[in-house]
Jmol script that loads the backbone (N, CA, C; Angstrom):
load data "model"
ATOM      1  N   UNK A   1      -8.680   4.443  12.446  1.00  0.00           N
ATOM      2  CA  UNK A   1      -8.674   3.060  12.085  1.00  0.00           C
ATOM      3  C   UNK A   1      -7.668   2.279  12.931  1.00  0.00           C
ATOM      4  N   UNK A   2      -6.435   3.189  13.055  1.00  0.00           N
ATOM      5  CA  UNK A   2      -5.335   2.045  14.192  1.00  0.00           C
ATOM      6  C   UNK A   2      -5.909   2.044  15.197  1.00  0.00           C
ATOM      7  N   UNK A   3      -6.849   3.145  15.416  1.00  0.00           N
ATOM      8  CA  UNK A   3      -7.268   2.910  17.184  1.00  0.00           C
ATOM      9  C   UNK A   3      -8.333   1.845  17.168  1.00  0.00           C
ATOM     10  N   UNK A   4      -9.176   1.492  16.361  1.00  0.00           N
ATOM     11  CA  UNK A   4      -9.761  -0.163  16.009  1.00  0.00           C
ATOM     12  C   UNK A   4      -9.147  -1.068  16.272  1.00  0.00           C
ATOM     13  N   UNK A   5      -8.330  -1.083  15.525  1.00  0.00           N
ATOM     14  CA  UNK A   5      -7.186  -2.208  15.298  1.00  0.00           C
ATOM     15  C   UNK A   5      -6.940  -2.607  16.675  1.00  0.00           C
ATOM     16  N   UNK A   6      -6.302  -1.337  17.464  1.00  0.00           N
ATOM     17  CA  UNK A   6      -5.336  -1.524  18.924  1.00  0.00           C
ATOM     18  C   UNK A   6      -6.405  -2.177  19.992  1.00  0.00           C
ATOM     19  N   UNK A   7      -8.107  -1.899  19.174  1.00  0.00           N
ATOM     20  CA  UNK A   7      -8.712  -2.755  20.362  1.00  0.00           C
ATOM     21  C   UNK A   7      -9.274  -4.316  20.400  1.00  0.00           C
ATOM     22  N   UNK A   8      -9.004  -4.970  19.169  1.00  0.00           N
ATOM     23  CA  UNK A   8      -9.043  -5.948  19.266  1.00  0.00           C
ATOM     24  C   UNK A   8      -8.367  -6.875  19.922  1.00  0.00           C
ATOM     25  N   UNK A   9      -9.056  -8.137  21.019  1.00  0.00           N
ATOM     26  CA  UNK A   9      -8.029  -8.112  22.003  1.00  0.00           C
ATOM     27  C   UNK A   9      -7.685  -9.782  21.859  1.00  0.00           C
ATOM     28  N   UNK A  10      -6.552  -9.852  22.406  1.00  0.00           N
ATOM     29  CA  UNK A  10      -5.751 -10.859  22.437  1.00  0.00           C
ATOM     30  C   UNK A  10      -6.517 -12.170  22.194  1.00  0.00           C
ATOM     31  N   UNK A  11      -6.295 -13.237  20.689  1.00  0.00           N
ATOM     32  CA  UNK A  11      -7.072 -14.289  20.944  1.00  0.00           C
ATOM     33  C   UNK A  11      -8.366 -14.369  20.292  1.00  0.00           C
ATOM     34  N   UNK A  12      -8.359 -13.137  19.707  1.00  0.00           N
ATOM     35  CA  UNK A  12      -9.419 -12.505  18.308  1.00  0.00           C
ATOM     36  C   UNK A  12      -8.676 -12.111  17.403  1.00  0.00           C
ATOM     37  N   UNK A  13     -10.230 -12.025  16.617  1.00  0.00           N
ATOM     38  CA  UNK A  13      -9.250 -11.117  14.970  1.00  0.00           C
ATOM     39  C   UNK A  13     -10.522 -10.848  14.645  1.00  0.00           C
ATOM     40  N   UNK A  14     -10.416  -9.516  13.765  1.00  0.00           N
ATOM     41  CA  UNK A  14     -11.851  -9.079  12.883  1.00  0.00           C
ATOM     42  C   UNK A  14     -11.379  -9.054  11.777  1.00  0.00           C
ATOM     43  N   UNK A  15     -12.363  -8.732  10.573  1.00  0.00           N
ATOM     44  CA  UNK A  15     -12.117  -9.029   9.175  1.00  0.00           C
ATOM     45  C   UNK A  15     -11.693  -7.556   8.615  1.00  0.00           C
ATOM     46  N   UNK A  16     -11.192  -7.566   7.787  1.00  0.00           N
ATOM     47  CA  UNK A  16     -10.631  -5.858   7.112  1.00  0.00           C
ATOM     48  C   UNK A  16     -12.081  -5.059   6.445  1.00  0.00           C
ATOM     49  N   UNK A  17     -13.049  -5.952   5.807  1.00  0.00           N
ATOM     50  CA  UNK A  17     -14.669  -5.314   6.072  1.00  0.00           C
ATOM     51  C   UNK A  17     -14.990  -4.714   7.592  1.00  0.00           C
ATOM     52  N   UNK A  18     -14.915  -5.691   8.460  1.00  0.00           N
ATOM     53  CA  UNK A  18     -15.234  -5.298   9.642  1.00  0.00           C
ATOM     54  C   UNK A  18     -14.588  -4.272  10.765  1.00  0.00           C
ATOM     55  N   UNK A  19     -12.994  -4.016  10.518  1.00  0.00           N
ATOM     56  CA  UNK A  19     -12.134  -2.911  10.446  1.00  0.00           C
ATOM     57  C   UNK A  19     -13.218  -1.632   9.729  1.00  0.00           C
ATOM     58  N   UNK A  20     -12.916  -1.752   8.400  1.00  0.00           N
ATOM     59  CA  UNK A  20     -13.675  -0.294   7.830  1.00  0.00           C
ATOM     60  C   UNK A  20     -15.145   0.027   8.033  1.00  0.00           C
ATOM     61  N   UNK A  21     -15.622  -0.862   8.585  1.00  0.00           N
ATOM     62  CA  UNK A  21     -17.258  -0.622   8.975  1.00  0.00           C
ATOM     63  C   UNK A  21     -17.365   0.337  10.254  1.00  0.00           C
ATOM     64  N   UNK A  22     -16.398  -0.449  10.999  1.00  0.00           N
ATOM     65  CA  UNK A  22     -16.318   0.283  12.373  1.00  0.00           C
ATOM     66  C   UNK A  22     -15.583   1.657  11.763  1.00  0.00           C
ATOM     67  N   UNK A  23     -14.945   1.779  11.432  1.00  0.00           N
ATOM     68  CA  UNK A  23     -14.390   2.930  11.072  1.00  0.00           C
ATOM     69  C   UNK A  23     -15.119   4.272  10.341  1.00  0.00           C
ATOM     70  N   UNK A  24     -16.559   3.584   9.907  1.00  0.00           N
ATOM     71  CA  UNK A  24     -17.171   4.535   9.285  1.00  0.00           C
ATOM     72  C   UNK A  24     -17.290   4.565   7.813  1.00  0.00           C
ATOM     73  N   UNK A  25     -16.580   3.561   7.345  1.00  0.00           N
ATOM     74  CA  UNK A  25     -15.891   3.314   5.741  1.00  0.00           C
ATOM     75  C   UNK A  25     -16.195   2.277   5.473  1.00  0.00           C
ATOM     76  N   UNK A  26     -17.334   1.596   5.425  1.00  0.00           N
ATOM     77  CA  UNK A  26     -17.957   0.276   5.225  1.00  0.00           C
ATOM     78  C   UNK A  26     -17.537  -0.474   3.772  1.00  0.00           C
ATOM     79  N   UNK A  27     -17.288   0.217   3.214  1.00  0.00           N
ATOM     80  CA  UNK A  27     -16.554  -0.499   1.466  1.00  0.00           C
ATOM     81  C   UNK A  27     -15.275  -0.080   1.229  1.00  0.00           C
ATOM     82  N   UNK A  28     -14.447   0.144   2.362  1.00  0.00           N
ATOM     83  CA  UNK A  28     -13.180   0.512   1.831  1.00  0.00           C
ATOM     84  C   UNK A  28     -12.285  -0.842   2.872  1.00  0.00           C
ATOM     85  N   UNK A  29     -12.347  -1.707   2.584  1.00  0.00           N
ATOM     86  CA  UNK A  29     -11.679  -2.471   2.834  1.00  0.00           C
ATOM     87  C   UNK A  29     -10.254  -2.700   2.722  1.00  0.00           C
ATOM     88  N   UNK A  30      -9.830  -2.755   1.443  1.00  0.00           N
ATOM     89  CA  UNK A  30      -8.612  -2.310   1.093  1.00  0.00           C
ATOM     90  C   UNK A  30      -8.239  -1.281   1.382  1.00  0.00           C
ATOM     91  N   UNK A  31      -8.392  -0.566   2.001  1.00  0.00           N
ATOM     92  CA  UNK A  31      -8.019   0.808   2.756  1.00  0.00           C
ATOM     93  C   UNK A  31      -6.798  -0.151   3.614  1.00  0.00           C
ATOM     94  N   UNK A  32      -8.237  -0.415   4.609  1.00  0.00           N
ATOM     95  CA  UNK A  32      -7.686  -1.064   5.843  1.00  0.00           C
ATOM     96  C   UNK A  32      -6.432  -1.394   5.571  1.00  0.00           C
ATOM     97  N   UNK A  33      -6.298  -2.458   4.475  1.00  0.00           N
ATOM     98  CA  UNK A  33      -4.853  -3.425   4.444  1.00  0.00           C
ATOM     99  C   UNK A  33      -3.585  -2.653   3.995  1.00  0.00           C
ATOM    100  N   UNK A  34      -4.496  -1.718   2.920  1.00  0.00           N
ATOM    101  CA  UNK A  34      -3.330  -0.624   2.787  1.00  0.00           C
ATOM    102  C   UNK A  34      -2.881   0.202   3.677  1.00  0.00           C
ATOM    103  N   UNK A  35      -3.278   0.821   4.936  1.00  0.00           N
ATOM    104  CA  UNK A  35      -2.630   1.070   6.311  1.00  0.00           C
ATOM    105  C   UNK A  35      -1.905   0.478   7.272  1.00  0.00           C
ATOM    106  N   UNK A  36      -2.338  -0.825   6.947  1.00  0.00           N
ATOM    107  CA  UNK A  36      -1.821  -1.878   8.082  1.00  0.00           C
ATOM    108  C   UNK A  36      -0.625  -2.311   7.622  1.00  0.00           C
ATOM    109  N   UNK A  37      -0.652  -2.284   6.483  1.00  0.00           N
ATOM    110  CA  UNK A  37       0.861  -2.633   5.439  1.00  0.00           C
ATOM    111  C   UNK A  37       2.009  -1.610   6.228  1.00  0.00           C
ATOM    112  N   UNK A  38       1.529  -0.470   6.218  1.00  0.00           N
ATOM    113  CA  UNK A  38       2.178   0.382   6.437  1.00  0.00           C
ATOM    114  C   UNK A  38       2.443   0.855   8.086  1.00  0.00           C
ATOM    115  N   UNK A  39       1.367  -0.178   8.863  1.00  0.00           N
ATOM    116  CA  UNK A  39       1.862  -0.075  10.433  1.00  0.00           C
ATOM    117  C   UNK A  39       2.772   0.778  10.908  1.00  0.00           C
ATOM    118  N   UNK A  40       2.214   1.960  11.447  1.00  0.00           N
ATOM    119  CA  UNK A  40       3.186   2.902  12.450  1.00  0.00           C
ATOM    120  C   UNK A  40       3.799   2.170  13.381  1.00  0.00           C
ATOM    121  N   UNK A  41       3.073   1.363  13.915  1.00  0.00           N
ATOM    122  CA  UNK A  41       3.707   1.161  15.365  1.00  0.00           C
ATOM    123  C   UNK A  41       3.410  -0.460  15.514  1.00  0.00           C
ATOM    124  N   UNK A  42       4.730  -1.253  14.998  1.00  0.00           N
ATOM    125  CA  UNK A  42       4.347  -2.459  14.799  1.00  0.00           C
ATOM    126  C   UNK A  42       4.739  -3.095  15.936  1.00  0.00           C
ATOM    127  N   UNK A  43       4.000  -4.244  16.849  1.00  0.00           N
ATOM    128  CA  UNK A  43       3.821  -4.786  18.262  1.00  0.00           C
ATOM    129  C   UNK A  43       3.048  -3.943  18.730  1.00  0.00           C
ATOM    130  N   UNK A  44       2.770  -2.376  18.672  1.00  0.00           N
ATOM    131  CA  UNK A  44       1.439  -2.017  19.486  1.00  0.00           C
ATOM    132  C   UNK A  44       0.355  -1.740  18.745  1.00  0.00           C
ATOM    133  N   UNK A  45       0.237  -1.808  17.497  1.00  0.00           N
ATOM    134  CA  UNK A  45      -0.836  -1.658  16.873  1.00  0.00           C
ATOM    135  C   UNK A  45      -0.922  -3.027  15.896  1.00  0.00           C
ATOM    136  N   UNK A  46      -1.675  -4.179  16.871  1.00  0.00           N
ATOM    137  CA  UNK A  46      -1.310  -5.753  15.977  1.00  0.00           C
ATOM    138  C   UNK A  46      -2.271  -6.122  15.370  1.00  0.00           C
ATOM    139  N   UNK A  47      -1.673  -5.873  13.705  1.00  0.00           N
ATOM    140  CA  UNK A  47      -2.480  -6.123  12.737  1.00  0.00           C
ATOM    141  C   UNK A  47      -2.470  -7.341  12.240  1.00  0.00           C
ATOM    142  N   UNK A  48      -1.781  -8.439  12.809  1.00  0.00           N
ATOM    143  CA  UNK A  48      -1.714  -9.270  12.432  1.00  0.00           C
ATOM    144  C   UNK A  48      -2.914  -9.937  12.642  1.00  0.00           C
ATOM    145  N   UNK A  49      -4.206  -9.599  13.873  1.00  0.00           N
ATOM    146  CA  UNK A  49      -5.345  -9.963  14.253  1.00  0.00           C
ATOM    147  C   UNK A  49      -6.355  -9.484  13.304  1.00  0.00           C
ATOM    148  N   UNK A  50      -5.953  -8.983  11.710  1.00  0.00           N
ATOM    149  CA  UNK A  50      -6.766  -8.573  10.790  1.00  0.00           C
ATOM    150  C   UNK A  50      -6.426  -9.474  10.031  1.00  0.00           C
ATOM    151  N   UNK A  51      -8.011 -10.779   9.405  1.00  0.00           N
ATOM    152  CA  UNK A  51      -8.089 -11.755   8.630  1.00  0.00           C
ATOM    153  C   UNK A  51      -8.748 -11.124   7.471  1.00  0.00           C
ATOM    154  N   UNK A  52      -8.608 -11.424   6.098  1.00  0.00           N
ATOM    155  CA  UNK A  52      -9.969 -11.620   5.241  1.00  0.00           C
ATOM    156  C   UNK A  52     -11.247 -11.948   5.214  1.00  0.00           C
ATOM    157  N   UNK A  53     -11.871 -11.808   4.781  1.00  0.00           N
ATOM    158  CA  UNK A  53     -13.232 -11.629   5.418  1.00  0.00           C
ATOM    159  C   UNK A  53     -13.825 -13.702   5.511  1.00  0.00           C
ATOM    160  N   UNK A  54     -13.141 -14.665   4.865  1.00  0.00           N
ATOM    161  CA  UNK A  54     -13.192 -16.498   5.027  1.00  0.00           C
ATOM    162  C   UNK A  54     -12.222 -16.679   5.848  1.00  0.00           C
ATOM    163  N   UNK A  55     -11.696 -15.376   6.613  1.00  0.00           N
ATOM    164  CA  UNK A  55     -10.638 -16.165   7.838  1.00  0.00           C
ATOM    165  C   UNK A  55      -9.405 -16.118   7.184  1.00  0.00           C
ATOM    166  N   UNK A  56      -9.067 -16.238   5.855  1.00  0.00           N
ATOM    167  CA  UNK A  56      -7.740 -16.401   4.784  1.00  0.00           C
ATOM    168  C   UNK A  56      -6.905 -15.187   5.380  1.00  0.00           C
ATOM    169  N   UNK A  57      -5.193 -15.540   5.700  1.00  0.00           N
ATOM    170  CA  UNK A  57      -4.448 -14.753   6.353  1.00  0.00           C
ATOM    171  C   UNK A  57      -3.758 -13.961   4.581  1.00  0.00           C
ATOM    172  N   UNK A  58      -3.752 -13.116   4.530  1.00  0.00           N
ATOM    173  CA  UNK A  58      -2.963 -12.096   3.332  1.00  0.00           C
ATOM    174  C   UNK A  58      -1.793 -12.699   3.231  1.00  0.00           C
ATOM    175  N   UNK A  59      -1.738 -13.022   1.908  1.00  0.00           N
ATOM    176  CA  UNK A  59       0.052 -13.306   1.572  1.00  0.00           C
ATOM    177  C   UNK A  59       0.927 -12.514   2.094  1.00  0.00           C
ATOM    178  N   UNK A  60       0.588 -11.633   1.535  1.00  0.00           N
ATOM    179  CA  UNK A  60       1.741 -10.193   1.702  1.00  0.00           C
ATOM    180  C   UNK A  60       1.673  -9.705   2.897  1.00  0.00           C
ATOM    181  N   UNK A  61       1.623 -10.496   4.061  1.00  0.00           N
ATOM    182  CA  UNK A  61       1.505  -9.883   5.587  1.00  0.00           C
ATOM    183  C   UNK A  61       3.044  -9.050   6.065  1.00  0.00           C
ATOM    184  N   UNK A  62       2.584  -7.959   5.916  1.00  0.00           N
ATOM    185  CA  UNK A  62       4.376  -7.086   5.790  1.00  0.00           C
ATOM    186  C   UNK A  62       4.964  -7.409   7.090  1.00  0.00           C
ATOM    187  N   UNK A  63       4.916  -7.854   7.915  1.00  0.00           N
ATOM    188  CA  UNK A  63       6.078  -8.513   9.346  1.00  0.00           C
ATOM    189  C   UNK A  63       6.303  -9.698  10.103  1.00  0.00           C
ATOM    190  N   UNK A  64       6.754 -10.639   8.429  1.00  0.00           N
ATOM    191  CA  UNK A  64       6.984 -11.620   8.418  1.00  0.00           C
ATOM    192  C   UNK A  64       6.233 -12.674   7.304  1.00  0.00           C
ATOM    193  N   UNK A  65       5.330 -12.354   6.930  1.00  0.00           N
ATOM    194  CA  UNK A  65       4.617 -13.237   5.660  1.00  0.00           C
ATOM    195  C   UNK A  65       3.262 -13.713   6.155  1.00  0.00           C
ATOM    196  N   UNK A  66       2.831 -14.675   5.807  1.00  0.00           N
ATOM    197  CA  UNK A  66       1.140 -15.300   6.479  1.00  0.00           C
ATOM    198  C   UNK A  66       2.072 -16.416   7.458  1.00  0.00           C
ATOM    199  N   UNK A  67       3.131 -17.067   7.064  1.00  0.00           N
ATOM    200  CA  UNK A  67       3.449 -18.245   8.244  1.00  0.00           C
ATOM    201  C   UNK A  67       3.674 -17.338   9.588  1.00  0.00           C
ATOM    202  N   UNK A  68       4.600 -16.077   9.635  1.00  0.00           N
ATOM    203  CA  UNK A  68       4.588 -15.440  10.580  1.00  0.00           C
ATOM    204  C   UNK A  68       3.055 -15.063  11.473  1.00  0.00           C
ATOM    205  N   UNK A  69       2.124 -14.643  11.001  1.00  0.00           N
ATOM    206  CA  UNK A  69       1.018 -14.252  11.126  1.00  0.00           C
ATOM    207  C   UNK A  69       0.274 -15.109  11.620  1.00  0.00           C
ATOM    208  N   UNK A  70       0.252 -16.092  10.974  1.00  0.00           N
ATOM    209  CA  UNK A  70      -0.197 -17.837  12.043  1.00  0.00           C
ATOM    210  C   UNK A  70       0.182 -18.261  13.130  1.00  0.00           C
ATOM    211  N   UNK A  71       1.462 -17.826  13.506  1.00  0.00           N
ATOM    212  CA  UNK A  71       2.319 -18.435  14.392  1.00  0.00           C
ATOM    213  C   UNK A  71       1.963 -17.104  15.328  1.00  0.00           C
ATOM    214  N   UNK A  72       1.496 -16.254  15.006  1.00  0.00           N
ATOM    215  CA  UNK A  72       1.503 -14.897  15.979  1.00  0.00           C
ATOM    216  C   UNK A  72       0.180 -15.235  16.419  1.00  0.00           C
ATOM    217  N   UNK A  73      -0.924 -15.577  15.469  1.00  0.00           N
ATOM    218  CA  UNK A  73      -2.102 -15.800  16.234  1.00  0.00           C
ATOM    219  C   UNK A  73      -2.488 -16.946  17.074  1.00  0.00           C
ATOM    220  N   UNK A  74      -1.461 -18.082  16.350  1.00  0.00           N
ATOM    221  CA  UNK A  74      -1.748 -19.357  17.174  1.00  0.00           C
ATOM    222  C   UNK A  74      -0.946 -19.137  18.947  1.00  0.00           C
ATOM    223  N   UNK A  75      -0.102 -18.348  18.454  1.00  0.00           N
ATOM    224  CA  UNK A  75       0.668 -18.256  20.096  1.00  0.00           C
ATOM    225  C   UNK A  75      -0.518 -17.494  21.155  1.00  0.00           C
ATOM    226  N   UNK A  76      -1.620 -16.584  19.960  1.00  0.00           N
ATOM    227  CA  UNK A  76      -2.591 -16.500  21.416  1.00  0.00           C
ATOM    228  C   UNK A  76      -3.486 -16.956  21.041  1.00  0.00           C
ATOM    229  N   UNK A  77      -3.798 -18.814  20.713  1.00  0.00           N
ATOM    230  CA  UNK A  77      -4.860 -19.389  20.590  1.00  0.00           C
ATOM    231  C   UNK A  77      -5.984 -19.342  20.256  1.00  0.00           C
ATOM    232  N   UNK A  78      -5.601 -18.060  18.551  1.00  0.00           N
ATOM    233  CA  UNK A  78      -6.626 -18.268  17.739  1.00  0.00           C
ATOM    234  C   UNK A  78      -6.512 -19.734  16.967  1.00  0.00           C
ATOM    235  N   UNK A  79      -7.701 -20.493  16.831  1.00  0.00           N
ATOM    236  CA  UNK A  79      -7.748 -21.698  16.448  1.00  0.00           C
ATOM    237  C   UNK A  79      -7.733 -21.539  14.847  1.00  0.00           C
ATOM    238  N   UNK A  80      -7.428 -22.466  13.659  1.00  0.00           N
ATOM    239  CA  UNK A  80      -7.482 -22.787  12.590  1.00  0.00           C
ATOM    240  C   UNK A  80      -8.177 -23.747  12.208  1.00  0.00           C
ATOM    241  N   UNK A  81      -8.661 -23.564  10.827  1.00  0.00           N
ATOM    242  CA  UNK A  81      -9.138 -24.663  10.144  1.00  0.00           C
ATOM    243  C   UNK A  81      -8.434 -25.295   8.743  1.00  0.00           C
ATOM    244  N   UNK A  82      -8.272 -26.225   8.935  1.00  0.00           N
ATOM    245  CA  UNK A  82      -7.380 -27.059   7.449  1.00  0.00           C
ATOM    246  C   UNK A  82      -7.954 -26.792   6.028  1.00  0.00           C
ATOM    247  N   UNK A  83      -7.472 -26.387   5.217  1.00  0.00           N
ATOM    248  CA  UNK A  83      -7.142 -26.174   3.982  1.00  0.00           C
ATOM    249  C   UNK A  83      -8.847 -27.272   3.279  1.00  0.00           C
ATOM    250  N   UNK A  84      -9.389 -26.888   2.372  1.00  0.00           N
ATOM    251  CA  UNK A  84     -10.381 -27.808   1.679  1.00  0.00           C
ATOM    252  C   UNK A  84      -9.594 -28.031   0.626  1.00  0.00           C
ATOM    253  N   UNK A  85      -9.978 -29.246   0.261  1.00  0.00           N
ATOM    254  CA  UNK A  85      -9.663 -29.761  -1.366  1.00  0.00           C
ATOM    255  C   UNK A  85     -10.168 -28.665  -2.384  1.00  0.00           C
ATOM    256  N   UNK A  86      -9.138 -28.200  -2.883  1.00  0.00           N
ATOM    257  CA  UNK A  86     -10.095 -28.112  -4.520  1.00  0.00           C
ATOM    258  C   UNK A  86     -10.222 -26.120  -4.260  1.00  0.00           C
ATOM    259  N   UNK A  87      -9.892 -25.793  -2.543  1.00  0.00           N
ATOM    260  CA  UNK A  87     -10.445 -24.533  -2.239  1.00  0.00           C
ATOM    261  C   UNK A  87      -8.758 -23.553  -2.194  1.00  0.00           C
ATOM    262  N   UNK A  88      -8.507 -22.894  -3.009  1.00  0.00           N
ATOM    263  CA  UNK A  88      -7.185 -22.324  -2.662  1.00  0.00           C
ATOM    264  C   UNK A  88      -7.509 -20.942  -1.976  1.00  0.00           C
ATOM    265  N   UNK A  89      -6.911 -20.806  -0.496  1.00  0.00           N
ATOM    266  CA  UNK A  89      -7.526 -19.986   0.004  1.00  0.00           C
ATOM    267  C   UNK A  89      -5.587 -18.607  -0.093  1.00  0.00           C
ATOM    268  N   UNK A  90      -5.866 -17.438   0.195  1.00  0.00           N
ATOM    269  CA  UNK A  90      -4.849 -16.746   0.436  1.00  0.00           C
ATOM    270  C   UNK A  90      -4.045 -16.944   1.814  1.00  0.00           C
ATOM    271  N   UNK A  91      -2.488 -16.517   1.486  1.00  0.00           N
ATOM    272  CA  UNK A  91      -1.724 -17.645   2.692  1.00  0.00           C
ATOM    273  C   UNK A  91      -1.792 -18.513   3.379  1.00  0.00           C
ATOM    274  N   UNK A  92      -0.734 -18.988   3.631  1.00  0.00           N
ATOM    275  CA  UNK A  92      -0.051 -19.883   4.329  1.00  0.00           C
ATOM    276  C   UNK A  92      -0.627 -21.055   4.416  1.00  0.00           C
ATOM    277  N   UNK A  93      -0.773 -21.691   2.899  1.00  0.00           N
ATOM    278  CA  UNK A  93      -1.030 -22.946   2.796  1.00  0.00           C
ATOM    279  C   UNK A  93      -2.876 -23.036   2.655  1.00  0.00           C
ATOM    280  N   UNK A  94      -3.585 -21.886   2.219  1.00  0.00           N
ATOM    281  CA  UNK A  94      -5.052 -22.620   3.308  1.00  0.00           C
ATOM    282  C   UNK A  94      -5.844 -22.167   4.378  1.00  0.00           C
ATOM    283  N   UNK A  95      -4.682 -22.609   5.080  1.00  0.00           N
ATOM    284  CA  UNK A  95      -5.197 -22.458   6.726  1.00  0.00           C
ATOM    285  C   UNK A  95      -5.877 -21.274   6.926  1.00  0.00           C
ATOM    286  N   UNK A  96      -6.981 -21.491   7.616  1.00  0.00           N
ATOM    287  CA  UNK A  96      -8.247 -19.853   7.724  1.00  0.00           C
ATOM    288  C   UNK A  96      -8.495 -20.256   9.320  1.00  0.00           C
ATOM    289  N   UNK A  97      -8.684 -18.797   9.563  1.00  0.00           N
ATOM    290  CA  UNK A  97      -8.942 -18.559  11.146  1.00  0.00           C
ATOM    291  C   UNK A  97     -10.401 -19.334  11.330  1.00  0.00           C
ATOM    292  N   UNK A  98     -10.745 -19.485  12.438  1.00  0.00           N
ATOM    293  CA  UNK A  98     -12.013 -20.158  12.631  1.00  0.00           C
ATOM    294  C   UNK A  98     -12.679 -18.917  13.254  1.00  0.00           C
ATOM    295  N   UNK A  99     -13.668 -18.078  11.675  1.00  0.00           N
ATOM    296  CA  UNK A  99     -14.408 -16.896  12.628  1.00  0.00           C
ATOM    297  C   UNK A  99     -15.311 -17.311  13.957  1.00  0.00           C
ATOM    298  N   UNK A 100     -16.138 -18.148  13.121  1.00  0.00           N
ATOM    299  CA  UNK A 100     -17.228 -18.736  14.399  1.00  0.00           C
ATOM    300  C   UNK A 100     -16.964 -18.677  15.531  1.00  0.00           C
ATOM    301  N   UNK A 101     -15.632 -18.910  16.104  1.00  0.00           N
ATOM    302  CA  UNK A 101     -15.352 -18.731  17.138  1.00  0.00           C
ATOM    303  C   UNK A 101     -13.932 -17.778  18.047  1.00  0.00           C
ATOM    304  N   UNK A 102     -13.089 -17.251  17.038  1.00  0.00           N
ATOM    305  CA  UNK A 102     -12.884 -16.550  17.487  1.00  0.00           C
ATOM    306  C   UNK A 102     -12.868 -14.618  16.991  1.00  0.00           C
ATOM    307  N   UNK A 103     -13.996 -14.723  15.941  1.00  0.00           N
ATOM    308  CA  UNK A 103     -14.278 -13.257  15.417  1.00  0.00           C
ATOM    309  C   UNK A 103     -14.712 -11.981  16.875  1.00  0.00           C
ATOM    310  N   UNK A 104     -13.652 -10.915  16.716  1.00  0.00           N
ATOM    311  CA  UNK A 104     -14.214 -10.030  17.726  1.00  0.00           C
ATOM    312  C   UNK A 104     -15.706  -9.786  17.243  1.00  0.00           C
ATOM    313  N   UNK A 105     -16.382  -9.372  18.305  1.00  0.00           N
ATOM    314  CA  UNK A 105     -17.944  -8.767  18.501  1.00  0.00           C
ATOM    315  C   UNK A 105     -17.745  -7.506  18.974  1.00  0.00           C
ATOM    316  N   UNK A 106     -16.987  -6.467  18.382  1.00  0.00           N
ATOM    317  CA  UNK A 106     -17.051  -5.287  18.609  1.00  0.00           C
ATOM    318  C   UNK A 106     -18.146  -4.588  19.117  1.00  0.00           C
TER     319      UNK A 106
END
end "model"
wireframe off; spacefill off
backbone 0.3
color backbone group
């Protein structure tokens, strides 16, 4: 599963469904997050390019929070979308990755 992870490349992100699919584990989703929590090798295995499956960044992003995690993806110009009325999405305010355009196509 980290070796998934390590190939998603700079400026993407896949969803933690889409992590365990490739992996062979198509309904263990929470797997995924429960490994990534636990990152062996954090800066070379960047999990921070793992969204929820509406783009929503995980509260509990263990290296640094969801603002960290935004700021890690926006520095490689994964784009965002603003918060809906009425829609409370998980971390950092809202803000959801824009799959449409930058979801890996593994």
């Amino acid at each position: 599963m980290y070796d998934i992870v390590r190939r998603i490349p700079r400026g993407a992100v896949a969803t933690y469904g889409q992590v365990a699919t490739l992996a062979g584990r198509p309904r263990n989703a929470r797997f995924v997050g429960f490994a990534l929590h636990a990152n062996p090798e954090p800066g070379v295995i960047p999990c921070h390019r793992v969204v929820f499956h509406d783009g929503s960044l995980a509260p509990g992003f263990a290296f640094g929070g969801p603002e960290r995690q935004r700021a890690m993806l926006e520095e490689e110009g994964v784009p965002f979308i603003p918060p809906r009325a009425g829609h409370d999405n998980a971390g950092d305010g809202g803000w959801r990755v824009d799959l449409a355009r930058c979801q890996w196509q593994a």
